[in-house]
DSSP file (Angstrom, degrees, kcal/mol; ACC not computed):
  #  RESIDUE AA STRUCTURE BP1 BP2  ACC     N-H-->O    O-->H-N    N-H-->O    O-->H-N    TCO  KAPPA ALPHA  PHI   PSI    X-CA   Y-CA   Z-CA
    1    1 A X    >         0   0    0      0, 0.0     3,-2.2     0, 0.0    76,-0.1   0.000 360.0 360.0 360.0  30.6    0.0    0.0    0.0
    2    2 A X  T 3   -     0   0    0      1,-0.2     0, 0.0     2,-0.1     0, 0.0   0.916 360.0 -47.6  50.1  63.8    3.1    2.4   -1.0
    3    3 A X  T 3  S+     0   0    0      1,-0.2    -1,-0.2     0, 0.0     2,-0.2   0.136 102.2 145.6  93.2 -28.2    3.5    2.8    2.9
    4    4 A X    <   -     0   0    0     -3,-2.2     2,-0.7     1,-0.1    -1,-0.2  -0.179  39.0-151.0 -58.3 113.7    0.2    3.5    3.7
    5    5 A X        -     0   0    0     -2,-0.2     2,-0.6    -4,-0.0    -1,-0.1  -0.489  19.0-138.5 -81.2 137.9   -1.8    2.3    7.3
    6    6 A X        +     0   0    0     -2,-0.7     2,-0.2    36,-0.0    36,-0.0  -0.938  35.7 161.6-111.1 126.1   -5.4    1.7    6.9
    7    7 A X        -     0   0    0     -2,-0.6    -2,-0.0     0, 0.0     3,-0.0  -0.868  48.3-134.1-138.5 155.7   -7.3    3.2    9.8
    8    8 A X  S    S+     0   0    0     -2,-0.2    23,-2.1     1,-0.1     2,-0.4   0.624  89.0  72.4 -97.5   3.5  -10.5    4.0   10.3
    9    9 A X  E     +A   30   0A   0     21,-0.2     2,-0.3    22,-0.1    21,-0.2  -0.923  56.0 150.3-107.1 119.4   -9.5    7.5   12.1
   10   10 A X  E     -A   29   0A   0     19,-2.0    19,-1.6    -2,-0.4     2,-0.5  -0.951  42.1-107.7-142.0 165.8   -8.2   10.1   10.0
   11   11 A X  E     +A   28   0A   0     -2,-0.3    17,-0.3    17,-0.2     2,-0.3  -0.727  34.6 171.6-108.6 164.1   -8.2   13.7   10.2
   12   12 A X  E     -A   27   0A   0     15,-1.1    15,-1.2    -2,-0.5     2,-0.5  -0.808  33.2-112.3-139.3 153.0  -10.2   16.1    7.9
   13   13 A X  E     -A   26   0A   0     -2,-0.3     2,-0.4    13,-0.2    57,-0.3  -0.918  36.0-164.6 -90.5 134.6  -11.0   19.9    7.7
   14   14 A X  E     -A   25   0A   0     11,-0.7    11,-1.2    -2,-0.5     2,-0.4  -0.964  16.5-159.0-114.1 142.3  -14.3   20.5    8.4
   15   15 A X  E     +AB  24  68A   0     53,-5.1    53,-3.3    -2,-0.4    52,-0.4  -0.853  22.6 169.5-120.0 143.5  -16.5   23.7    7.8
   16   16 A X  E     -A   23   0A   0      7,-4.1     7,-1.3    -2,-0.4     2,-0.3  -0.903  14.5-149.7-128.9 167.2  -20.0   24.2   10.0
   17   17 A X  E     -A   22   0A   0      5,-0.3     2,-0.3    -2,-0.3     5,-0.2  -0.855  14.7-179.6-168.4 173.2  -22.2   26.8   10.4
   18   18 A X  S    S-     0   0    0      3,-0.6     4,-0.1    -2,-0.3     3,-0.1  -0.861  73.3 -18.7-158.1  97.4  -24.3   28.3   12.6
   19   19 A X  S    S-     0   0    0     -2,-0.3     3,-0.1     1,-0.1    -1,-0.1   0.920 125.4 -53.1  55.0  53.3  -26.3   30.9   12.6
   20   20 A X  S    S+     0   0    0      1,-0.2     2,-0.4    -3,-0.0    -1,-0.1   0.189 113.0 117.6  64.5   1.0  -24.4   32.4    9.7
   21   21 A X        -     0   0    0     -3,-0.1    -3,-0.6     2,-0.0     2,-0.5  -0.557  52.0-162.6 -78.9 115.8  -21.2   31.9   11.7
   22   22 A X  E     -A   17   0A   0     -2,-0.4     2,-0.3    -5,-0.2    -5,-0.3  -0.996   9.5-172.8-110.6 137.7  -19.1   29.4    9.5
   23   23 A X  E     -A   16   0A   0     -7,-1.3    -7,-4.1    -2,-0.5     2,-0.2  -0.757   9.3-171.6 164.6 122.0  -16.2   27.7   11.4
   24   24 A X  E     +A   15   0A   0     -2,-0.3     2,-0.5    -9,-0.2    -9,-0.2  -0.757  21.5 135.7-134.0 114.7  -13.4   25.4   10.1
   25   25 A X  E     -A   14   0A   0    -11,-1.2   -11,-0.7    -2,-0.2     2,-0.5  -0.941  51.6 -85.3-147.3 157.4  -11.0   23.5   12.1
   26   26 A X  E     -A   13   0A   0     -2,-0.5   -13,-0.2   -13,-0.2     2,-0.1  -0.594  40.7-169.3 -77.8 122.0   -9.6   19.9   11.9
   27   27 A X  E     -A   12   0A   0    -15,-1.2   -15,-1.1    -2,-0.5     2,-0.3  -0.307  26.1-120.9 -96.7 177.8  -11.0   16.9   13.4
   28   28 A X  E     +A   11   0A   0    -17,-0.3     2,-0.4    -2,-0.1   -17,-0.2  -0.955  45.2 171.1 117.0  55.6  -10.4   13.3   14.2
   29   29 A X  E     -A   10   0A   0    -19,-1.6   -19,-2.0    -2,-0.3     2,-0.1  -0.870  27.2-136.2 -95.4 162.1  -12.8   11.5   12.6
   30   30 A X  E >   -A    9   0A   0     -2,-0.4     3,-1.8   -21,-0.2     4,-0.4  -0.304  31.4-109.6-107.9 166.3  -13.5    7.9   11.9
   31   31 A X  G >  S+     0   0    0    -23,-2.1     3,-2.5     1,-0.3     2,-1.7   0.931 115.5  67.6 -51.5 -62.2  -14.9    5.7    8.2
   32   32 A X  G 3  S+     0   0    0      1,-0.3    -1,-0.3     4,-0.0     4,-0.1   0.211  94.6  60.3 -56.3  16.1  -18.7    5.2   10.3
   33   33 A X  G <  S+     0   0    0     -3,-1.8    -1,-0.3    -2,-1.7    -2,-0.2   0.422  85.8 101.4-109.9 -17.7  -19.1    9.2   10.0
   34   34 A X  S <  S-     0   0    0     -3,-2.5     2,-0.3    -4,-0.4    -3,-0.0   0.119  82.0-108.4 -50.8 155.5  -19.0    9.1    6.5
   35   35 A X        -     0   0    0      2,-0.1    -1,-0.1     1,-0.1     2,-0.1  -0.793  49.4 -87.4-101.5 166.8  -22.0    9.3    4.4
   36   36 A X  S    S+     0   0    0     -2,-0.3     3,-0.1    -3,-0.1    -1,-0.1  -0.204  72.3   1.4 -57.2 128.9  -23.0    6.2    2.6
   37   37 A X  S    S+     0   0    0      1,-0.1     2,-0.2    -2,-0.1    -2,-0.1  -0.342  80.4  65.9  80.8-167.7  -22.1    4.5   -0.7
   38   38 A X  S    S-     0   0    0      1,-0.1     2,-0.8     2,-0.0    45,-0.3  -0.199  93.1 -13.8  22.9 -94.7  -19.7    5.3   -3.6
   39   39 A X        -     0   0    0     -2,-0.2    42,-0.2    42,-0.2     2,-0.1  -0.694  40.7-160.3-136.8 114.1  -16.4    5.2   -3.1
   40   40 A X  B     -C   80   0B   0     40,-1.0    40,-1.1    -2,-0.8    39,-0.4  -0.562  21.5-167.5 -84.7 164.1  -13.6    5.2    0.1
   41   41 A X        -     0   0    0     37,-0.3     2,-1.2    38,-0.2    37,-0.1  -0.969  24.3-139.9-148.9 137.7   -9.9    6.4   -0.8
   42   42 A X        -     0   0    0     -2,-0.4     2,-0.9    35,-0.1    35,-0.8  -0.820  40.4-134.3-105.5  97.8   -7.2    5.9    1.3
   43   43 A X  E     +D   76   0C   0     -2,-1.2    33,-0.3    33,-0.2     3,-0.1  -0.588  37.3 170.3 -89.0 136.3   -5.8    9.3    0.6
   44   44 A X  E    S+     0   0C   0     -2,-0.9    -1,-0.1    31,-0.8    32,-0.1   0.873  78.6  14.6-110.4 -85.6   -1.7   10.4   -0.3
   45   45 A X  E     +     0   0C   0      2,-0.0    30,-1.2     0, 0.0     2,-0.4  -0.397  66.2 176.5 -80.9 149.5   -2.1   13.9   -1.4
   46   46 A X  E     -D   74   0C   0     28,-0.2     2,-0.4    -2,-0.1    28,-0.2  -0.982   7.8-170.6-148.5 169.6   -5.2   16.8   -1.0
   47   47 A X  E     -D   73   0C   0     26,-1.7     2,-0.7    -2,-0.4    26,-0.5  -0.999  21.0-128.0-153.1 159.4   -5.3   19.9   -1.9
   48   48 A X        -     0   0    0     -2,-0.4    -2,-0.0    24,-0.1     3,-0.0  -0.892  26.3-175.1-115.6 113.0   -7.7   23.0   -1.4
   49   49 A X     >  -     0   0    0     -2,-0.7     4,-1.2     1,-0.1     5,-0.1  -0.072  45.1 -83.9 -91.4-143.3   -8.7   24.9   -4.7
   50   50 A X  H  > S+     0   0    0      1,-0.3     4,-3.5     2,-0.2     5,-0.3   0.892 127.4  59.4 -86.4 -38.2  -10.7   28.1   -4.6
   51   51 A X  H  > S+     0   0    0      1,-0.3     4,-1.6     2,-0.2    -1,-0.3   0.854 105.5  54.9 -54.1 -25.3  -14.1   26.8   -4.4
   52   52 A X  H  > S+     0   0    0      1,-0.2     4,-2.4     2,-0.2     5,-0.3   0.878 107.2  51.8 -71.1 -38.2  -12.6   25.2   -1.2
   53   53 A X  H  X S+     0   0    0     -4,-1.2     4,-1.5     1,-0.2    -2,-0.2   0.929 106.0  54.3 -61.9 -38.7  -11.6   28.7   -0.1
   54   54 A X  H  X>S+     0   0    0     -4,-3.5     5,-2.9     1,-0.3     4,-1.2   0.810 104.8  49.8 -87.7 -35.7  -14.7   29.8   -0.6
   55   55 A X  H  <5S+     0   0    0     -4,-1.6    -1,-0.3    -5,-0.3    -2,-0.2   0.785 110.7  46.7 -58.2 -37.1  -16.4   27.3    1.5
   56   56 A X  H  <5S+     0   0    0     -4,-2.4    -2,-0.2     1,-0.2    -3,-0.1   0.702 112.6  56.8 -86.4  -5.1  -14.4   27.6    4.6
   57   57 A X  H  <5S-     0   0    0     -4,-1.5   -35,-0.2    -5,-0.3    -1,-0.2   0.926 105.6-131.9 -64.4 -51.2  -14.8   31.5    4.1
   58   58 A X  T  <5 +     0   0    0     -4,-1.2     2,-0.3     1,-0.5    -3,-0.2   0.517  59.6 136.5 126.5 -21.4  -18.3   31.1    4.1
   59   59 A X    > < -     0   0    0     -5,-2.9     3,-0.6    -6,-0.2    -1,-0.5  -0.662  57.3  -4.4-124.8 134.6  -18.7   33.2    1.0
   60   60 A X  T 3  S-     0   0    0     -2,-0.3     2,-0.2     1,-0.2     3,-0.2  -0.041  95.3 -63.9  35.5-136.3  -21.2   32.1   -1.9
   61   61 A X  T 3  S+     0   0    0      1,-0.2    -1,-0.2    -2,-0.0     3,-0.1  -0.295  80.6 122.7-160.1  48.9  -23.2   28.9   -2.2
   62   62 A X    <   +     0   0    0     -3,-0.6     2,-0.6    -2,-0.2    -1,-0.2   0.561  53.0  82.3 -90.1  -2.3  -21.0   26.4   -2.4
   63   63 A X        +     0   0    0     -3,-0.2    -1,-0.2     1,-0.1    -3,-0.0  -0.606  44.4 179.6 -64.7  50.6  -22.2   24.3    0.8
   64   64 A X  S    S-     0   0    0     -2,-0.6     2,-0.3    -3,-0.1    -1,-0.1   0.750  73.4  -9.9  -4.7 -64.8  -25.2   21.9    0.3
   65   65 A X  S    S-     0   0    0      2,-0.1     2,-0.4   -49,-0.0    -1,-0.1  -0.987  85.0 -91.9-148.4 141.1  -25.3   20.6    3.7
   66   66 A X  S    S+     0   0    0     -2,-0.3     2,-0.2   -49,-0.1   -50,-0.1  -0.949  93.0  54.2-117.1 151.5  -23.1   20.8    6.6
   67   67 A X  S    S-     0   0    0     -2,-0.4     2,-0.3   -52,-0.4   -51,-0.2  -0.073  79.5-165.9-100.6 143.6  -20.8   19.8    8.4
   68   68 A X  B     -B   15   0A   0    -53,-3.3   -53,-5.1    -2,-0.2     2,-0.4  -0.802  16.5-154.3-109.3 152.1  -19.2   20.0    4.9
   69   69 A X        -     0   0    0     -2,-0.3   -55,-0.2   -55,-0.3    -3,-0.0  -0.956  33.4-153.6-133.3  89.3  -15.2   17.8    4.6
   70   70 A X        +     0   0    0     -2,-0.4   -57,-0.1   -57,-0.3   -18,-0.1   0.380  50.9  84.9 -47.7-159.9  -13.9   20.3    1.4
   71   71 A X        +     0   0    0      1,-0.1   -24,-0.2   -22,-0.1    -1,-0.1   0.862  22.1 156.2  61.8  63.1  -11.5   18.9   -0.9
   72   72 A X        +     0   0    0    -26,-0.1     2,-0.6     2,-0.0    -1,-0.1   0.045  59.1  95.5-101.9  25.3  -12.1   16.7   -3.9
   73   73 A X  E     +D   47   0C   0    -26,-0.5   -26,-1.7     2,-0.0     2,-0.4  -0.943  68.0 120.2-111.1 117.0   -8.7   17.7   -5.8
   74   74 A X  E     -D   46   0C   0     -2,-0.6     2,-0.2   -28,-0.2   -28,-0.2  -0.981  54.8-136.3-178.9 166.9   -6.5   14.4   -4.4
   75   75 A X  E     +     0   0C   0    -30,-1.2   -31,-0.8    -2,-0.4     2,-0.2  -0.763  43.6 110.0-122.2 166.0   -4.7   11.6   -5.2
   76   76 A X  E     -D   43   0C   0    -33,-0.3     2,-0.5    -2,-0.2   -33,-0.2  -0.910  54.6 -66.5 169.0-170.2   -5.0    8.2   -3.5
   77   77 A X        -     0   0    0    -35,-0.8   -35,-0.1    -2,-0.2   -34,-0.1  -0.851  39.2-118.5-129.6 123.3   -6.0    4.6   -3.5
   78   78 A X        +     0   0    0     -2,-0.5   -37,-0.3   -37,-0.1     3,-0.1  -0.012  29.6 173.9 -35.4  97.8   -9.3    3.0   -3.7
   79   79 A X        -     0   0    0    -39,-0.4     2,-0.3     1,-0.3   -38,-0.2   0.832  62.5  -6.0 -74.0 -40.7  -10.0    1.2   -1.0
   80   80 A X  B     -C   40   0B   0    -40,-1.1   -40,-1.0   -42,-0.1    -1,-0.3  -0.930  62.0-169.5-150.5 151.0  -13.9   -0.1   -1.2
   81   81 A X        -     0   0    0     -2,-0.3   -42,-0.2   -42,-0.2   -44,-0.0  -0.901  26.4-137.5-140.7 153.5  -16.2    1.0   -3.9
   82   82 A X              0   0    0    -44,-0.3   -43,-0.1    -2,-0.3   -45,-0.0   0.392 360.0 360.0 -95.9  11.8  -19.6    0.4   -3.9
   83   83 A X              0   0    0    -45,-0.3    -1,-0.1   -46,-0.0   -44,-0.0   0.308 360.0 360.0-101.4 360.0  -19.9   -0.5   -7.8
């Protein structure tokens, strides 16, 4: 696994808000927090583009739902898929 441990705790940035306040700081969390289906990735690299920025800002209406975990520009290796 090019080095890699598979665990089910890793850490993530996460953005909330609350009452219009939006908040981001890095957690500890584990695979059973996750939302359901597609695809888990044992991830090597991430990265934050603007659209990321823009979420943890706060600023235009890129959040669906929170807690929102930004950051779909990454490299890694598939670990379970649901396909």
């Amino acid at each position: 696994m090019n080095g890699m441990v598979r665990s089910d705790r890793f850490k993530a940035l996460v953005v909330t808000c609350e009452n219009g306040d939006t908040r981001a700081e890095i957690r500890q969390l584990s695979e059973h927090q996750l939302p359901e289906g597609e695809v888990l990735v044992g991830i090597t690299y991430s990265s934050l583009n603007y659209k990321d920025g823009l979420a943890v800002a706060g600023r235009g209406k890129i959040v669906a739902r929170y807690p929102h975990v930004p950051g779909v520009d990454f490299a890694g290796k598939v670990l379970h898929s649901s396909s």
